[in-house]
C-alpha positions in Angstrom: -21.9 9.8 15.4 -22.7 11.1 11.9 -19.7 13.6 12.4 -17.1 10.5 12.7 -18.7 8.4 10.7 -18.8 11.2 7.7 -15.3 11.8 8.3 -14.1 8.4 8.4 -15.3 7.8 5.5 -13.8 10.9 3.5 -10.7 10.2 5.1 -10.6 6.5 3.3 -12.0 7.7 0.2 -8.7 10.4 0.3 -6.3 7.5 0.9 -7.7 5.6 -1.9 -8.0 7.9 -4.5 -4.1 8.7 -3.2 -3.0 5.2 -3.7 -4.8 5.7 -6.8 -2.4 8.8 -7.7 0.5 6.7 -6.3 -0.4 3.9 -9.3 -0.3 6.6 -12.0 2.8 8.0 -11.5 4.6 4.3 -10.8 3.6 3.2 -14.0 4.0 6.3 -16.0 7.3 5.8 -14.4 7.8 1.9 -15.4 6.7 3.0 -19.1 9.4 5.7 -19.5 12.1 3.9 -17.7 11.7 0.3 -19.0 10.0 0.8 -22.3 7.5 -1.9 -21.6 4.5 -0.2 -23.1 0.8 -1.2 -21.7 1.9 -4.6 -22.3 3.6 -4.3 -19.2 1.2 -2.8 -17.2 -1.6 -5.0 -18.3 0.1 -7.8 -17.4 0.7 -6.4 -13.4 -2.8 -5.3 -13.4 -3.9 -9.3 -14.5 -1.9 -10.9 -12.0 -2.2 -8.8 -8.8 -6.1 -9.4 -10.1 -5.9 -13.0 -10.3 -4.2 -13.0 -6.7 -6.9 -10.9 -4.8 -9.8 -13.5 -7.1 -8.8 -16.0 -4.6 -8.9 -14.0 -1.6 -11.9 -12.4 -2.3 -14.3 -15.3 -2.8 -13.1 -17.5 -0.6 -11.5 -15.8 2.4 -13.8 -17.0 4.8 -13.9 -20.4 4.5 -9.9 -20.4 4.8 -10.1 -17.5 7.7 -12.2 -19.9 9.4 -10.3 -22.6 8.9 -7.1 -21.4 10.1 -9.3 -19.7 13.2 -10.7 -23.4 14.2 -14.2 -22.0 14.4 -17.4 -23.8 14.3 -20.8 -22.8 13.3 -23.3 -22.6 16.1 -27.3 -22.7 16.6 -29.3 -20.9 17.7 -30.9 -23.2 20.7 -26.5 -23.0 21.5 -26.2 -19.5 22.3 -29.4 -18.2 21.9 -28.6 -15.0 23.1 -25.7 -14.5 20.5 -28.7 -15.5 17.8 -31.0 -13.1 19.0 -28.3 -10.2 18.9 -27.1 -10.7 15.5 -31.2 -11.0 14.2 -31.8 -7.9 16.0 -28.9 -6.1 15.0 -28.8 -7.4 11.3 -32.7 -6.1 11.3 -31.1 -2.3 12.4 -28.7 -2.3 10.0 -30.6 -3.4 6.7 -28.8 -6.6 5.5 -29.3 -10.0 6.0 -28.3 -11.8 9.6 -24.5 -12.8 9.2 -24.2 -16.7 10.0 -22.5 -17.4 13.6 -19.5 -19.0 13.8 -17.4 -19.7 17.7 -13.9 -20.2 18.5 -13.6 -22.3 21.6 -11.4 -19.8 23.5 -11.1 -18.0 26.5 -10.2 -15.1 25.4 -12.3 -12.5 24.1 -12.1 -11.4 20.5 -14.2 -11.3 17.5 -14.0 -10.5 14.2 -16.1 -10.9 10.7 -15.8 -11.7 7.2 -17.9 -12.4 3.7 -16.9 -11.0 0.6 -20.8 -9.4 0.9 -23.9 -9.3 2.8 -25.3 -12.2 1.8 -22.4 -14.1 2.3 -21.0 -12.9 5.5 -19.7 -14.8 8.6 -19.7 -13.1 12.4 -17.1 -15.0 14.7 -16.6 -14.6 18.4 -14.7 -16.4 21.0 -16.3 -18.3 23.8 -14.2 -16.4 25.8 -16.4 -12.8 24.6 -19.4 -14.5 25.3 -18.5 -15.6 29.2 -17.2 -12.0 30.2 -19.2 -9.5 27.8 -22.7 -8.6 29.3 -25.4 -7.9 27.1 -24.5 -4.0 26.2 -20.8 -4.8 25.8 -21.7 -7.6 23.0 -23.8 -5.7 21.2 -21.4 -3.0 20.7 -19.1 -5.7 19.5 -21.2 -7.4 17.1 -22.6 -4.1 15.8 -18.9 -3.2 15.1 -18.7 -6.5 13.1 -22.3 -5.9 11.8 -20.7 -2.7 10.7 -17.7 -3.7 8.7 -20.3 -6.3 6.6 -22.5 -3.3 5.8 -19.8 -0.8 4.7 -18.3 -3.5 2.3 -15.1 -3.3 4.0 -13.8 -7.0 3.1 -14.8 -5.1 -0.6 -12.5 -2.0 -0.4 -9.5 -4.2 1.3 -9.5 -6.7 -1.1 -9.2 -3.3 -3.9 -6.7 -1.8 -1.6 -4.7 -5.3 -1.8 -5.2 -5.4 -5.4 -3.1 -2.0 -5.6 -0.2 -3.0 -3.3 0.2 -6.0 -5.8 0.2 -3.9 -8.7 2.8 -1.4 -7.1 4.8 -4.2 -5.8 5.1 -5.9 -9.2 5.6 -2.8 -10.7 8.4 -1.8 -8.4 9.7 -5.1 -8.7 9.6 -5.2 -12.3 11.6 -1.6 -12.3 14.6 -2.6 -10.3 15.2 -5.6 -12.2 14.8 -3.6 -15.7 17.9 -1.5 -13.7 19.9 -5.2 -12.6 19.1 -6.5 -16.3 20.6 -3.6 -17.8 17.3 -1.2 -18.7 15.0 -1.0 -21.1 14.8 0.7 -24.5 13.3 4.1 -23.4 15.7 4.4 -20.4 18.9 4.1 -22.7 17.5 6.8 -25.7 16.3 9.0 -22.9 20.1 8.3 -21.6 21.9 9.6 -24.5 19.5 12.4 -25.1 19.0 13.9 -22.0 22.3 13.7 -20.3 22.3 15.0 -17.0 18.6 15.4 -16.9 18.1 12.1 -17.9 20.6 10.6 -14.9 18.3 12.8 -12.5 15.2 11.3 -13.9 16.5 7.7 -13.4 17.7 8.2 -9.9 14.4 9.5 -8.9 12.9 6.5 -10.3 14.9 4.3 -8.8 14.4 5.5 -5.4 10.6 5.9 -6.2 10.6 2.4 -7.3 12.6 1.2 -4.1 10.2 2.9 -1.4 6.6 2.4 -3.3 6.3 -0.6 -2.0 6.4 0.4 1.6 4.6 3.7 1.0 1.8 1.4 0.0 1.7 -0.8 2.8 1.7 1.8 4.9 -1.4 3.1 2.8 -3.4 0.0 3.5 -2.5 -0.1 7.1 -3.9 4.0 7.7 -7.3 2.5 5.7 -7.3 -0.2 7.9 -7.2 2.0 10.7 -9.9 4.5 9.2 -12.0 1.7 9.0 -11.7 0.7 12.5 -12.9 3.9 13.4 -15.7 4.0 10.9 -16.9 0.3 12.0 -17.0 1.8 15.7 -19.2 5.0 14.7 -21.4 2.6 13.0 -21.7 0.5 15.8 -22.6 3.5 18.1 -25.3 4.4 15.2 -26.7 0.9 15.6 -26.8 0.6 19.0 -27.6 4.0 20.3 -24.8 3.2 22.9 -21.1 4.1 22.4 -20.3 3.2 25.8 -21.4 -0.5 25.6 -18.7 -0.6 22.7 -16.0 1.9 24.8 -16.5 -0.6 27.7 -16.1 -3.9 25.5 -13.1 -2.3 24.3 -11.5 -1.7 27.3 -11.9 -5.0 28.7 -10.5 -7.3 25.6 -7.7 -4.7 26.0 -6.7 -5.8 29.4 -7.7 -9.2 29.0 -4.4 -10.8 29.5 -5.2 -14.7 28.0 -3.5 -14.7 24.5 -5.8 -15.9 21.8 -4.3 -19.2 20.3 -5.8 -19.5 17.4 -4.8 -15.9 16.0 -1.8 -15.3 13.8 -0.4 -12.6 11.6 -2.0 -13.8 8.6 -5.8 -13.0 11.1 -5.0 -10.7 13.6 -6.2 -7.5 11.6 -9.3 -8.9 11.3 -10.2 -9.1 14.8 -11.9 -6.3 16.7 -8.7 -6.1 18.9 -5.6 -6.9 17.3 -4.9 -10.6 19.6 -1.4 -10.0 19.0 1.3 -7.8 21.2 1.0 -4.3 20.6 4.4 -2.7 20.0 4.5 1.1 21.1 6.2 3.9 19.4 5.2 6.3 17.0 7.2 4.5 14.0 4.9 1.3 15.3 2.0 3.3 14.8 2.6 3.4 11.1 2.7 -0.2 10.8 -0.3 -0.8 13.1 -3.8 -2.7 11.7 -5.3 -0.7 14.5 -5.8 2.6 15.8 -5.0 2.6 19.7 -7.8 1.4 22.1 -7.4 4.9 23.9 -7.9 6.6 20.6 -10.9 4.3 19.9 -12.6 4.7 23.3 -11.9 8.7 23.4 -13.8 8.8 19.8 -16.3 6.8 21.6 -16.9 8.6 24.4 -17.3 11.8 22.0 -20.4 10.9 20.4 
């Protein structure tokens, strides 16, 4: 457990601090292409900021919304109660609020922009066919994800793709207008050189975009893996987890109240799983088989 969870966790940091790298060269890129100066980068950092502000503070309520949950007491499901206290009590933060989706399917999934503001969800569905073990390791993986700060670190990793994105966007349309003022001196000066330079940031400008979504999907992924080493810490029980896993995996009832705007926030992704290794790239979530396997490790 504290092998996976140590390297899940360098594995995201490398990722970030790569996406990081991937930023620095884009806009030292945009600044000698364009000749937009900090003006222009200030301005991309501002409104990819402005973007994620809304996200970030008020995910859940519209997560939630969309999801058609309901919050639920604890005289409802008092066994759900009593596994969130206990479980919040493990883990050192404060017991997430309960919220249900009236569904047969089983799936769950948090959110909370912290802590003290987070929100555990399941189905109805998770509650009928999980037994005790099984939901523990579920809402421990939840549990989890609030007490790594992973709503934090996704809402940072979206604030990047927006920045590359306008960046990028901003490039190509220096190129349609007819360039900017650093482009056309470095032009005359450097000849041939200068041609090279342009091309390559042209294509860099064209495929950063995707090279950063594919970044926040492999983080995404890492921090499925971590959530599920952190719920094995909790619990003391990888298999209840491995064995929840399995069974929302062959669960054949689709989830109804899951689209593509909430499916990566779900413990299982609700929605088809296309196979293929280029499909792996674009997945939200590592494969169950990979999950359970890391499981049945520890």
């Amino acid at each position: 457990m504290y092998e996976q969870i140590s390297r899940n966790k360098w594995k995201s940091a490398f990722l970030v601090l790569f996406f990081v790298a991937l930023i620095f060269v884009l806009t030292w890129l945009f600044e000698r292409l364009t000749g937009w100066g900090e003006g222009g980068i200030i301005l991309a950092v501002a409104v990819s900021l402005a973007m994620a502000f809304g996200g970030y503070f008020w995910s859940d309520k519209i997560v939630l919304t969309i999801s058609r949950a309901r919050p639920v007491t604890q005289d409802e499901f008092p066994y759900l109660s009593n596994v969130v206290e206990g479980l919040a009590i493990a883990a050192g933060i404060p017991a997430p609020r309960c919220y249900v989706i009236e569904d047969t399917a089983p799936n769950a999934f948090a959110t909370g922009r912290n802590p003290k503001n987070a929100v555990i969800c399941v189905t109805t569905g998770l509650l009928e066919k999980m037994d005790r073990l099984e939901l523990e390791g579920v809402i421990a993986h939840e549990m989890s994800h609030i007490k790594n700060y992973d709503v934090l670190l996704q809402t940072l990793v979206v604030v990047m793709v927006g920045i590359v994105a306008l960046l990028s966007d901003w490039m190509l349309r220096s190129f349609m207008w007819g360039g900017g003022r650093r482009r056309d001196r470095d032009g005359r000066e450097g000849g041939g050189a200068a041609a090279v330079f342009v091309v390559v940031g042209l294509v860099l400008a064209a495929l950063s975009p995707l090279i950063a979504q594919l970044i926040q999907l492999a983080v995404s992924r890492r921090r499925e893996f971590l959530a599920d080493a952190s719920s094995a810490m909790l619990t003391r029980y990888p298999a209840g987890l491995a064995s929840a896993l399995k069974k929302i995996a062959e669960d054949k009832e689709p989830l109804e109240a899951a689209n593509k705007a909430t499916a990566h926030l779900y413990i299982v992704n609700p929605l088809k799983d296309v196979k293929g290794s280029v499909n792996r790239l674009f997945r939200t979530h590592p494969p169950i088989e990979e999950r359970i396997a890391a499981l049945e490790k520890m």
